[in-house]
C-alpha positions in Angstrom: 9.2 3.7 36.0 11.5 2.1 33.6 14.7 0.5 34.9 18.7 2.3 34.0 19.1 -0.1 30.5 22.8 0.4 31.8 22.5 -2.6 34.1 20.7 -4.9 31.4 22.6 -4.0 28.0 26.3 -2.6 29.5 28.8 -3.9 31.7 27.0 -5.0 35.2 27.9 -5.8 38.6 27.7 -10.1 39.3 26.6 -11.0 42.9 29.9 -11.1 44.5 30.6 -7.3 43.2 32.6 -7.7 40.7 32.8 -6.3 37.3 31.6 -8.8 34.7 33.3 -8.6 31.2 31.5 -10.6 28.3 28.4 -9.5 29.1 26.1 -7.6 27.0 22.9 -8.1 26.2 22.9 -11.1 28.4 20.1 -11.3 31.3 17.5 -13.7 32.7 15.8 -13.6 29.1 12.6 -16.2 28.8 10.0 -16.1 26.0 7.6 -13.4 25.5 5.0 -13.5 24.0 4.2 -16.9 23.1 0.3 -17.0 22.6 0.8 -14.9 19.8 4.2 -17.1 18.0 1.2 -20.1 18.8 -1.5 -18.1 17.0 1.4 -17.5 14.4 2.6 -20.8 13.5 -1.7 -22.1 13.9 -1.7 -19.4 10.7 0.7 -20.8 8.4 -0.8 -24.3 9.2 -4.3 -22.7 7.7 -2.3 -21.2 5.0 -1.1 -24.4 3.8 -4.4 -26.0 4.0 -5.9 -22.4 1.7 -2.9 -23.0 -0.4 -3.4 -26.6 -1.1 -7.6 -26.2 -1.9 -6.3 -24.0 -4.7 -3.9 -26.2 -6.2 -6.3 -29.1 -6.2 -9.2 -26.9 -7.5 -7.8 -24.5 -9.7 -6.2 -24.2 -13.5 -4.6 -20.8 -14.4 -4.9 -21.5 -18.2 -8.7 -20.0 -17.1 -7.3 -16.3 -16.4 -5.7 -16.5 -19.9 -8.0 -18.8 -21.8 -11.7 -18.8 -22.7 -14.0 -21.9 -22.5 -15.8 -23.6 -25.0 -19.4 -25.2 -25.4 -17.8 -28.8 -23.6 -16.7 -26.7 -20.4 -13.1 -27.3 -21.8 -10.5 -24.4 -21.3 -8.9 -23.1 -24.4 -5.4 -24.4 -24.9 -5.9 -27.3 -22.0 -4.3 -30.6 -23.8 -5.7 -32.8 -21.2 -9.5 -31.6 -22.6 -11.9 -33.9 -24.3 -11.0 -33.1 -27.3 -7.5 -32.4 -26.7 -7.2 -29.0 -27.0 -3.0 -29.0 -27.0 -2.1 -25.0 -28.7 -5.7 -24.3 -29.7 -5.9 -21.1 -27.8 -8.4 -19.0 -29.0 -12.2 -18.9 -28.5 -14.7 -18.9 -31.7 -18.4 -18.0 -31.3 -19.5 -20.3 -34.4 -22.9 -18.5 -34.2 -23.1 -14.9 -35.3 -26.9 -14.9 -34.9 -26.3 -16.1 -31.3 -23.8 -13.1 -30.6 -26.3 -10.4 -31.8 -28.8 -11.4 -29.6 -26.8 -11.2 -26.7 -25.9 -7.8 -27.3 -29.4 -6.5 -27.8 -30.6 -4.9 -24.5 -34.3 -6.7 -24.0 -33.4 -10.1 -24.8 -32.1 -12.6 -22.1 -29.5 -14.4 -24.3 -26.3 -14.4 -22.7 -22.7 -14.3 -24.7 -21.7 -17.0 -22.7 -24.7 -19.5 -23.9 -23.5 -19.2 -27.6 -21.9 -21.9 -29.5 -18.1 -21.7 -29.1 -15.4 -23.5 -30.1 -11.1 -23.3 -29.3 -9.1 -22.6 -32.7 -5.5 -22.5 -33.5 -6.4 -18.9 -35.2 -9.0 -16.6 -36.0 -10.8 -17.7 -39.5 -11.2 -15.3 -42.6 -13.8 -15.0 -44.8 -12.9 -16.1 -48.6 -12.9 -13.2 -51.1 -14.9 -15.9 -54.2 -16.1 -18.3 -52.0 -17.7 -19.7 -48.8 -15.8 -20.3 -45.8 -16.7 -23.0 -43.1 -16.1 -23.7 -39.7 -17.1 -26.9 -38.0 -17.8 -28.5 -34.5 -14.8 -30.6 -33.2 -14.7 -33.9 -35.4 -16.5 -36.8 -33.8 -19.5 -39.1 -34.4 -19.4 -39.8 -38.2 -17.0 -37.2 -39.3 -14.0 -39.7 -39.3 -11.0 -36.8 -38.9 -8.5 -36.5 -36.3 -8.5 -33.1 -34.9 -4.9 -32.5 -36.9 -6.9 -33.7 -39.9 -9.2 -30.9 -38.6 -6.6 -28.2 -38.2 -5.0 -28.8 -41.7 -8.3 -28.7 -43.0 -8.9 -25.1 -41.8 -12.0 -26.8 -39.7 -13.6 -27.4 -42.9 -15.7 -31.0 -43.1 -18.6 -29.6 -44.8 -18.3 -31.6 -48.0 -19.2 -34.8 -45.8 -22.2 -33.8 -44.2 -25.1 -35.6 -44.7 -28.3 -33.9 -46.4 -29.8 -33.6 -42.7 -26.5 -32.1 -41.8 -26.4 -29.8 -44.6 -30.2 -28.3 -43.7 -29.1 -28.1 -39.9 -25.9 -25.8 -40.7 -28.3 -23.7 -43.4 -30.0 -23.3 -40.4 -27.3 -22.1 -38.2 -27.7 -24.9 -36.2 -24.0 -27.0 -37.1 -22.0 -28.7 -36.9 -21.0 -25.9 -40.0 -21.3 -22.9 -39.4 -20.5 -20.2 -42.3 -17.6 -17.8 -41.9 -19.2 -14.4 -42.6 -17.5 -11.4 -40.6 -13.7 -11.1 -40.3 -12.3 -11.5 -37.0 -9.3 -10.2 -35.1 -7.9 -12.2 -32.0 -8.2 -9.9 -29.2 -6.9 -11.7 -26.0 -7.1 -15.0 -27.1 -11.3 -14.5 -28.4 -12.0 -13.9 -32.0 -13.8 -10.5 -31.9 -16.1 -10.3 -34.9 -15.6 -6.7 -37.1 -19.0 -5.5 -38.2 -18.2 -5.8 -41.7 -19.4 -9.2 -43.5 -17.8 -10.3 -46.2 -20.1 -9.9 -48.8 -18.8 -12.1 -51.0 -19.8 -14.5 -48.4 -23.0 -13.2 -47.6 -23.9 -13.8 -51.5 -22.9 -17.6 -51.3 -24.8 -17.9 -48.0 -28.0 -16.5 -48.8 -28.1 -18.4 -52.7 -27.2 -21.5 -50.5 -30.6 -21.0 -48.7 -29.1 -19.9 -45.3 -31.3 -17.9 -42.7 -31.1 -14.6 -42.3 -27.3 -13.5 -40.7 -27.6 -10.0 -38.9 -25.2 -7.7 -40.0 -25.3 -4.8 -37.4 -22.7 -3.5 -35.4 -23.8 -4.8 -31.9 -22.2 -8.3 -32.9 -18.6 -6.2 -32.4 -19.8 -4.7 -29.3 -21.0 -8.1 -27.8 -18.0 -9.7 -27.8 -15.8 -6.4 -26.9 -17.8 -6.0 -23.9 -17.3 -9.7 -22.7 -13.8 -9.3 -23.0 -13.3 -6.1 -21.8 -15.6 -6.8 -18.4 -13.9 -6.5 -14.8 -13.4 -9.8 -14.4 -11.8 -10.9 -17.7 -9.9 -8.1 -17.2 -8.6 -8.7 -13.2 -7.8 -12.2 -14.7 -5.9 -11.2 -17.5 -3.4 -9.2 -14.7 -3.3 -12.0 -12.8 -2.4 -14.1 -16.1 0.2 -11.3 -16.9 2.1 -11.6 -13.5 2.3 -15.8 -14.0 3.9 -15.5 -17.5 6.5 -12.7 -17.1 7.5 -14.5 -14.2 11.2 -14.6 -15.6 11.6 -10.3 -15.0 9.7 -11.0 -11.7 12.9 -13.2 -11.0 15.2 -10.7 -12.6 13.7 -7.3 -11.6 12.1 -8.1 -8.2 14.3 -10.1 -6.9 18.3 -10.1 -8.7 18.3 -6.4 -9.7 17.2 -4.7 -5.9 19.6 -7.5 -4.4 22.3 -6.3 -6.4 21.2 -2.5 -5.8 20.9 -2.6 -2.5 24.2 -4.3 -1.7 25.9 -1.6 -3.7 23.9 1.2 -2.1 25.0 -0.6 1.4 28.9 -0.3 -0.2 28.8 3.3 -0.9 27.2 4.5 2.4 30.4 2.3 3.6 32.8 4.1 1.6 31.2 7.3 0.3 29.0 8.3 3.2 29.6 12.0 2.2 28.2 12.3 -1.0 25.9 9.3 -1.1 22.5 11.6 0.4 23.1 14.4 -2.6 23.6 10.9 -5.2 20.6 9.2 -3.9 18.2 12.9 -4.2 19.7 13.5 -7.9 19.3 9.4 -8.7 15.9 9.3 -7.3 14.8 12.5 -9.7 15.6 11.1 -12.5 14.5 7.5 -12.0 11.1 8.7 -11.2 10.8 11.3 -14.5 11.8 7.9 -16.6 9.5 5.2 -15.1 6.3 8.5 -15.3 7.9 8.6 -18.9 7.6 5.0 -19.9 3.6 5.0 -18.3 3.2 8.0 -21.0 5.0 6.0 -23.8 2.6 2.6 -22.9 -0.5 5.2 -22.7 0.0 6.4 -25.9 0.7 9.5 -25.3 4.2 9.7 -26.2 5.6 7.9 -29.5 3.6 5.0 -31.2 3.9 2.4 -29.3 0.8 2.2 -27.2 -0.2 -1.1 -25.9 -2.7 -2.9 -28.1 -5.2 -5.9 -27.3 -4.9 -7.4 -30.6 -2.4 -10.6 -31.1 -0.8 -11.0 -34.0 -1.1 -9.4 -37.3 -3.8 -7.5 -38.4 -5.3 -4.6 -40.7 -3.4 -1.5 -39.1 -6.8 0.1 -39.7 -8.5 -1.7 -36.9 -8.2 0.0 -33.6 -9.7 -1.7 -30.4 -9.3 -0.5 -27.2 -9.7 -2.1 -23.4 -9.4 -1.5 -19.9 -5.6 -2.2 -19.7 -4.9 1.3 -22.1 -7.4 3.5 -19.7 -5.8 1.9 -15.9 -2.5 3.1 -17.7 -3.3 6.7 -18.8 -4.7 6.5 -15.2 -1.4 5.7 -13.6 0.2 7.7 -15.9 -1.9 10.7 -14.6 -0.8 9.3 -11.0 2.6 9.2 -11.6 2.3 12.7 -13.2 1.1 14.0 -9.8 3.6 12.1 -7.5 6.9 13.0 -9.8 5.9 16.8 -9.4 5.5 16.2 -5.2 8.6 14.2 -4.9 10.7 16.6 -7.2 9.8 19.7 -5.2 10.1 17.9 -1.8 13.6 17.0 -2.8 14.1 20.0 -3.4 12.7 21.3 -0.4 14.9 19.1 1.7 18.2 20.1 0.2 19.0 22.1 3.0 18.8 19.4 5.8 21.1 16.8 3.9 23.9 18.2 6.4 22.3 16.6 9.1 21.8 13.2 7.3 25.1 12.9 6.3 26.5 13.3 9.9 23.8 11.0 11.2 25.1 8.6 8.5 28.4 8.5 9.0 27.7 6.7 12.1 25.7 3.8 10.6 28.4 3.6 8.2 30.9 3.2 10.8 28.7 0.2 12.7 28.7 -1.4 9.5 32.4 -1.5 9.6 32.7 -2.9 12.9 30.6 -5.1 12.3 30.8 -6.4 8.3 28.6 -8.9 8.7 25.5 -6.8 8.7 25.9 -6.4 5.1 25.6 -10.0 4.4 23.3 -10.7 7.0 19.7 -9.4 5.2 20.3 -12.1 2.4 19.2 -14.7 5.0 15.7 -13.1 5.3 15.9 -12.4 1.7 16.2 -15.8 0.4 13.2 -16.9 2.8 11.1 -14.6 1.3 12.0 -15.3 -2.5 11.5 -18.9 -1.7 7.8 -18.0 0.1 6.5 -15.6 -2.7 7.3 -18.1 -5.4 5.4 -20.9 -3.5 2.8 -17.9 -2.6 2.5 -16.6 -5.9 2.1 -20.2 -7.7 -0.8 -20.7 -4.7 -2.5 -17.4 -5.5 -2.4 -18.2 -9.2 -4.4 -21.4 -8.8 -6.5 -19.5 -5.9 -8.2 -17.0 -8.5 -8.3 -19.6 -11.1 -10.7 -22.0 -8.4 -14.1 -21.4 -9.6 -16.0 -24.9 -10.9 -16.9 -25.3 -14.8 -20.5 -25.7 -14.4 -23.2 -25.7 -17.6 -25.6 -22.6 -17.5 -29.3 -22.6 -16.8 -30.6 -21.1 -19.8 -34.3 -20.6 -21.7 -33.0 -19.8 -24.7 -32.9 -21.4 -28.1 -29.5 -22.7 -28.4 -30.4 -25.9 -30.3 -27.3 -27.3 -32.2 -26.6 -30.7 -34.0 -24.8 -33.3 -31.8 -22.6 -35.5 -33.7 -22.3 -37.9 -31.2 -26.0 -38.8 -31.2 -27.0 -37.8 -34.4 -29.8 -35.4 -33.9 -30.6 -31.4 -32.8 -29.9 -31.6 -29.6 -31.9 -28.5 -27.3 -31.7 -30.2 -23.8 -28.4 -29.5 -22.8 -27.5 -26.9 -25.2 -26.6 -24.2 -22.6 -22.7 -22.8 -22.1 -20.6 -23.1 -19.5 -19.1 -20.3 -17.9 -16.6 -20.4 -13.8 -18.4 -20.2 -10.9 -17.2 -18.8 -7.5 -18.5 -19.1 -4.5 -17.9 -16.8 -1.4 -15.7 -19.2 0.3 -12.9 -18.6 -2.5 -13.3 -15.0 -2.2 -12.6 -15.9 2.0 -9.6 -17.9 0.6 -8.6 -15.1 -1.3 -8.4 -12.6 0.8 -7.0 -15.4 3.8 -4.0 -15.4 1.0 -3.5 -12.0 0.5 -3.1 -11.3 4.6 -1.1 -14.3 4.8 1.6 -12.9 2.2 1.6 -9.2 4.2 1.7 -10.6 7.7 4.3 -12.8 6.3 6.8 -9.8 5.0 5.8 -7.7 7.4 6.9 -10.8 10.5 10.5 -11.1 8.5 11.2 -7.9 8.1 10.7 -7.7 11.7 12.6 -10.1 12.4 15.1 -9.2 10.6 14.9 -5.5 12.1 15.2 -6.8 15.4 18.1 -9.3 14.8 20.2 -6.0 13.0 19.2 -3.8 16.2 20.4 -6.2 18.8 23.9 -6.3 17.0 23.9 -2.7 16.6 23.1 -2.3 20.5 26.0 -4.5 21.0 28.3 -2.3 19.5 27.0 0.5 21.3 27.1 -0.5 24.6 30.8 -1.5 24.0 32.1 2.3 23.2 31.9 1.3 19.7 34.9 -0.6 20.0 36.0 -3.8 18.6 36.7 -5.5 21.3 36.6 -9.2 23.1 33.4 -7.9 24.7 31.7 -8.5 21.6 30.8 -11.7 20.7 32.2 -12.9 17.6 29.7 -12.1 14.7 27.3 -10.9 17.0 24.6 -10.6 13.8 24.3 -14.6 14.9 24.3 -13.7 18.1 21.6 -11.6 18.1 19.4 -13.9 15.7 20.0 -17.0 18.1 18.4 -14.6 20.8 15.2 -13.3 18.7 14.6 -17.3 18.0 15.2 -18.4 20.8 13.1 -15.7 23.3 11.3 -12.9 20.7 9.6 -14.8 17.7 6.4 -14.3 19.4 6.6 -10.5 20.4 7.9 -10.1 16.8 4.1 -11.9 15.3 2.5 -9.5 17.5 3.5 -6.5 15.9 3.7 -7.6 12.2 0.1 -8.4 13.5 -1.2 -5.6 14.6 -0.1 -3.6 11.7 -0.9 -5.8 9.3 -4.8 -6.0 10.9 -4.7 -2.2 10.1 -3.7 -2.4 7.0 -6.3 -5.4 6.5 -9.2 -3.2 7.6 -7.9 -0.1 5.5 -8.3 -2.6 2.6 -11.9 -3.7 3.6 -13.2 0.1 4.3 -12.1 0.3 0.1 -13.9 -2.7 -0.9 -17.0 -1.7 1.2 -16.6 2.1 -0.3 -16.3 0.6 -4.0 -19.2 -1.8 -3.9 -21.1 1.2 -2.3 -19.8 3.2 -5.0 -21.0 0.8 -7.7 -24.3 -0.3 -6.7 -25.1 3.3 -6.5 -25.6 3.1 -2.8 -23.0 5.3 -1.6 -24.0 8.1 0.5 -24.2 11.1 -1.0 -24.4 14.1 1.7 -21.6 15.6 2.8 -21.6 14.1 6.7 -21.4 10.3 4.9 -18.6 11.7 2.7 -16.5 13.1 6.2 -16.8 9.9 8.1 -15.9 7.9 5.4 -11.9 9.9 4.6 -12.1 10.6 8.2 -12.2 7.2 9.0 -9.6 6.3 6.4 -7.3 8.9 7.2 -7.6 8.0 11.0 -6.3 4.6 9.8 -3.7 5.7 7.6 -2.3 7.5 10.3 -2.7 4.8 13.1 -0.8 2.6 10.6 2.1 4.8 9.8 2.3 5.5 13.8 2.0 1.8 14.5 5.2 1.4 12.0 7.3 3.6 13.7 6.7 2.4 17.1 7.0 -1.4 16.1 10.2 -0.2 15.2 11.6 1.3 18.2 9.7 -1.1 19.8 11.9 -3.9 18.0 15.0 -2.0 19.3 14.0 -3.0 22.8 12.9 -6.1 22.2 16.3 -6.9 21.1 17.8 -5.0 24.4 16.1 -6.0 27.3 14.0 -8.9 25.7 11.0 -7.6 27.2 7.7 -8.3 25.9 6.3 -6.3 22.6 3.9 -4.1 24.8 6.6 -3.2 27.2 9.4 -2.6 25.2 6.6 -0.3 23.1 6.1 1.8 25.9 9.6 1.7 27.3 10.8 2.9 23.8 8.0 5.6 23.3 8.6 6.9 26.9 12.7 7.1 25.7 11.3 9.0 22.3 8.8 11.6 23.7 11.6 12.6 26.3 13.9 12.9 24.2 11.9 14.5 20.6 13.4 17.9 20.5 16.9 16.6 20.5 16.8 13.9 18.2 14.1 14.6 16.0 14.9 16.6 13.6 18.3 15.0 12.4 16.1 11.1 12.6 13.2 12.4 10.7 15.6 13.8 7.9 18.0 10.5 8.4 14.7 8.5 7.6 13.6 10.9 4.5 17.6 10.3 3.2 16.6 6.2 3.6 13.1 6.4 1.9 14.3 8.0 -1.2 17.0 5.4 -1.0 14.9 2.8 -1.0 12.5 4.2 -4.4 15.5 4.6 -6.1 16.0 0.8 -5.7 12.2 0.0 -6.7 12.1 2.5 -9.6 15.3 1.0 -11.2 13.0 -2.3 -10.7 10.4 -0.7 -12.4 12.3 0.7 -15.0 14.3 -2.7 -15.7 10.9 -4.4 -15.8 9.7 -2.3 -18.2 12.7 -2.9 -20.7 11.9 -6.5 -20.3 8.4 -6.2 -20.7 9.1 -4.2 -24.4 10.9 -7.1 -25.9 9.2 -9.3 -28.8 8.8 -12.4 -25.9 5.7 -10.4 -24.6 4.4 -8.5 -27.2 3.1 -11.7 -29.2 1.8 -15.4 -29.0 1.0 -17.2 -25.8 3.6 -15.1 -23.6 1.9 -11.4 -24.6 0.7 -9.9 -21.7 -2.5 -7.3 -21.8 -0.4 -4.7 -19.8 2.9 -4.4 -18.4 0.9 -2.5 -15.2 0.4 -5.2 -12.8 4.1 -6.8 -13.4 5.5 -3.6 -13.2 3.7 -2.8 -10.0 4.7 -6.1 -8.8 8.7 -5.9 -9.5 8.2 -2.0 -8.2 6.4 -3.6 -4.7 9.2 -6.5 -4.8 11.7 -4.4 -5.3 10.9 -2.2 -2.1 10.6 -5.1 0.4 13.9 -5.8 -0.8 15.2 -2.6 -0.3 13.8 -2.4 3.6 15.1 -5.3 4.3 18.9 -4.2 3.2 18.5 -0.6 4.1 17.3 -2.0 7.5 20.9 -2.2 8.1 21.4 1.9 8.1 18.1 2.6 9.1 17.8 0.3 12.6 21.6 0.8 13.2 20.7 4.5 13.0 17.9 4.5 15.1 19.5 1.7 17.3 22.3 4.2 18.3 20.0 6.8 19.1 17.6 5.1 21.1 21.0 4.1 23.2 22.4 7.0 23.0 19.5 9.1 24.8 18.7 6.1 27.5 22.4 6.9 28.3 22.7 10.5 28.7 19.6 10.1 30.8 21.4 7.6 33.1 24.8 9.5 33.4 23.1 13.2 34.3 23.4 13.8 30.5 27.1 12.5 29.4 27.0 9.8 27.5 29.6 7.2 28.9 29.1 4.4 26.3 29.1 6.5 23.0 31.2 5.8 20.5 33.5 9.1 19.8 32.1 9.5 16.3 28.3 9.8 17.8 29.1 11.9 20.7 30.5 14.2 18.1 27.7 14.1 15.8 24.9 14.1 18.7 26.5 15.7 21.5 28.2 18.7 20.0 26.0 21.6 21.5 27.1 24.0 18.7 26.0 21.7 16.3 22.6 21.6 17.9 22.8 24.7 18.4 23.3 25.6 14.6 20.4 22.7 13.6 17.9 24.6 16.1 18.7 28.0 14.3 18.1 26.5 11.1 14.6 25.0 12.0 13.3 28.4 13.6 14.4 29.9 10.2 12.2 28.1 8.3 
């Protein structure tokens, strides 16, 4: 049996029998749960070690940039050659290309002959075009005599020189199909120049093939799932200034203001956030259609820079967005009919409101107080994100095995060279994917321990307010939000790990279920019958639900960690105990409170989203080295960003709210019933029996 909270969090009797003033929340408090604050800070040591492999080890020019025949990343100035501004990858080789498209032959894209240019060569309407190998050897040119050049030294090639490149064997190599730069590769269009072609062949040049499998070589290469998952993580590094402004300045701004007018305009402010969140998720859905193509004519394109409006290329990045767009389609018609479906109940919201709005009166500086835990996690997602980027870029350069014939003339020594002729290409091993994924918990466990935190800091000054009859008086200490956080430091960090633990570990084994279920999925493994189907969503539904349970609890949970700074498992039970007595009176007018709160906190991420996409549609990130594939994963990001900030604001409404009535119940069962420490405003929004009376009605109704 649970003890009366009376005697830990109200006024209680001292040893000699008197009543003590100045003393809530205070007890014999000591830490809880400290294995788990060890196991916590033990974490953050490993993360720093994971973080610090992939700044030593990895380069994110390789999610943007190709590599050439050296192992050198595009665009890398510290290459050998430099390569300072020469972005783009060249296959020299056409011949080399259509052979690794065809189906029975073991030559590989990445084997052929490339080289990093400033742009994408032309062929020459009257005459023959060259490109050439990097300058070196004899070919006395600076690589800015190169570039001016148009990468043309053929005129001072030796006759052995001159018979190697008729041989498509360099260091020239003849420009015979136009290219277009499609994410920063020179994708060859099936249709030679033949103009060219003429020149070439009266020059004695082998045979070029002309068919169309040397456009579908490269296009597959580039639109693979890796290339692709890189080119996201690329995006998300270079629009890094609307990550700044739309995940982090925007939702702080929004949520303040939406914490101002539940202050002053608690009345209206559940019909303005219904109506607000409407419309904000009809224009993101709307902007998905307009990037999809399906609306207007401005589709997102692959192609950089300008080009012949009659060549149309098409990747991944367009079909994940029709996808989401589909999505998006689906949620916006749910969420528009379930706020209309809840309509009715915004009565009971905006009673249960008013009394989170008068908490945040008494006690102002709960408004303030979430920037604290908002400024440590804007600090730790930057240094997180900068990790992650260098993470997925930690693969080693190493030279290809390869069987093939990919002789080529070395300049440095003079001669064909067919030893060491192979490409390069990143190689990961399974311990990065471990890193990876080490990363990726790291960053939840870490939001979800300061929202926590901060959770349990706001429900301790809450509980203060309570338990003094919601008056402002010298029983509470003075800025008791400091109060409160000196007491989670100084006793509760380690109950507070435990449960951003255990529901991050959920969410950590929802994710690995996926991955299994994908690779399944895609190696054609997956079972087919219907009883592998059923345990497979069973088992993912069971964990979706055990999640969302575990979220509420550690939430109530929090509450009493904050009250009677008992350990996580206890005050888990102790609140759940308080909750299942107390369901049918409290229920309804929480769960619709919470709803009220939710939508509160899209509208906030969807003005994110919608702000990141006007960024995104400006000329910055539409051309040159700052164009992104897809505005999708930043978008996402700023939308995900945008919501942590929310909860951690809207944390102030939300734990006050469920603070109060956590108290509120654990008193009327003490006092037979009668609440003697509620507030008048609560008592008259809880306790009114023809109010409850009217909300029961109303539920049997429907």
């Amino acid at each position: 049996m649970r003890g009366p909270l009376g005697a830990v969090i109200g006024r209680y009797p001292s040893s000699d029998g008197s009543d003590q003033m100045g003393s809530i929340i205070r007890h014999n408090r000591k830490c809880r749960d400290l294995v788990f604050l060890i196991i916590f800070i033990a974490f953050w040591v490993a993360m720093i070690v994971n973080s610090s492999f992939g700044f030593n080890q990895g380069n994110p020019l390789r999610l943007t940039y190709g590599l050439d025949y050296k192992g050198n990343v595009c665009g890398d100035k510290h290459a050998h050659p430099g390569l300072r501004e020469l972005e783009l990858k060249y296959w020299l080789n056409p011949n080399q290309v259509y052979l690794s498209g065809l189906k029975d032959n073991q030559f590989k894209l990445e084997n052929a002959r490339s080289i990093c240019l400033l742009d994408c060569p032309a062929p020459s309407d009257d005459t023959l075009n060259w490109v050439c190998d990097y300058p070196e050897g004899e070919i006395r040119l600076s690589m800015s005599d190169w570039i001016d050049r148009n990468y043309d030294y053929f005129e001072f090639l030796t006759p052995e020189m001159r018979n190697a490149s008729l041989q498509l064997q360099g260091p020239c190599y003849p420009v015979i199909f136009p290219s277009v730069n499609v994410f920063w590769s020179c994708q060859f269009i099936a249709r030679p120049s033949n103009s060219s072609l003429k020149h070439w062949q009266q020059m004695g040049g082998v045979n070029i093939n002309e068919d169309i499998i040397i456009d579908k070589s490269i296009h597959r290469s580039i639109n693979s799932r890796s290339a692709v998952l890189k080119r996201y993580m690329a995006d998300i590094g270079k629009s890094w200034p609307v990550l700044l402004v739309c995940g982090g300045i925007v939702p702080l701004a929004l949520s303040v203001i939406w914490l101002l007018l539940i202050r002053y305009f608690v009345a209206a402010m559940p019909w303005i956030t219904v109506a607000l969140f409407n419309i904000l998720i009809i224009s993101v859905t709307m902007f998905y259609y307009l990037k999809a193509g399906w609306i207007g004519n401005d589709a997102i394109s692959p192609i950089i820079g300008e080009h012949d409006p009659y060549i149309r290329i098409t990747g991944r990045e367009l079909h994940h967005l029709r996808a989401v767009a589909v999505l998006m389609t689906f949620i916006m018609a749910v969420s528009v009919l379930t706020s209309i479906a809840i309509v009715r109940r915004i009565l009971m919201a905006t009673s249960v409101l008013k009394v989170a709005a008068k908490v945040i009166g008494e006690a102002q500086a709960l408004i303030i107080f979430p920037i604290i835990p908002y400024t440590i996690l804007g600090v730790f997602y930057m240094i997180w994100f900068s990790a992650a980027f260098h993470l997925f870029s930690s693969g080693q350069v190493v030279q290809n095995n390869c069987s093939s014939n990919c002789c080529a003339y070395d300049l440095a020594s003079k001669q064909i060279n067919c030893d060491r002729c192979c490409g390069y290409s990143i190689h990961y091993t399974p311990h990065i994917g471990i890193a990876i994924f080490f990363h990726l918990f790291g960053c939840y466990w870490a939001t979800q321990f300061f929202k926590a935190a901060s959770s349990t800091v706001i429900a301790g000054s809450v509980a203060s307010y309570y338990w003094a009859r919601g008056e402002t008086s010298g029983e509470i200490p003075f800025l008791p939000v400091f109060s409160s956080m000196k007491r989670l430091m100084r006793y509760s960090l380690g109950s507070v790990a435990l449960g951003s633990l255990i529901v991050s570990s959920v969410e950590s084994i929802r994710f690995i279920l996926k991955s299994i279920r994908h690779r399944l999925k895609v190696s054609g493994t997956t079972p087919n019958n219907w009883f592998g189907k059923a345990a497979f969503h069973a088992a993912r539904f069971c964990l979706s639900c055990i999640e969302w349970t575990l979220k509420s609890v550690n939430r109530n949970a929090y509450i009493m960690i904050a009250i009677t700074g008992k350990s996580f498992c206890k005050s888990s039970a102790v609140a759940t105990d308080l909750i299942i007595s107390n369901i049918l009176r409290i229920g309804r007018v929480n769960v619709i409170g919470d709803v009220i709160l939710f939508l509160g906190k899209l509208c906030v991420s969807l003005s994110t989203a919608l702000f990141a996409f006007l960024m995104l549609d400006t000329h910055r990130y539409k051309s040159a080295h700052n164009k992104i594939s897809s505005p999708l994963f930043p978008v996402l990001v700023c939308w995900g960003l945008g919501y942590v900030v929310a909860t951690l604001f809207f944390a102030v409404v939300e734990m006050s709210i469920d603070t109060i009535i956590l108290s509120f119940c654990q008193d009327s069962e003490e006092h037979q019933g009668t609440a003697q420490y509620a507030p008048p405003l609560l008592i008259e929004t809880l306790n009114d029996q023809n109010e409850m009376q009217r909300l029961t009605q109303g539920s049997n109704e429907i």
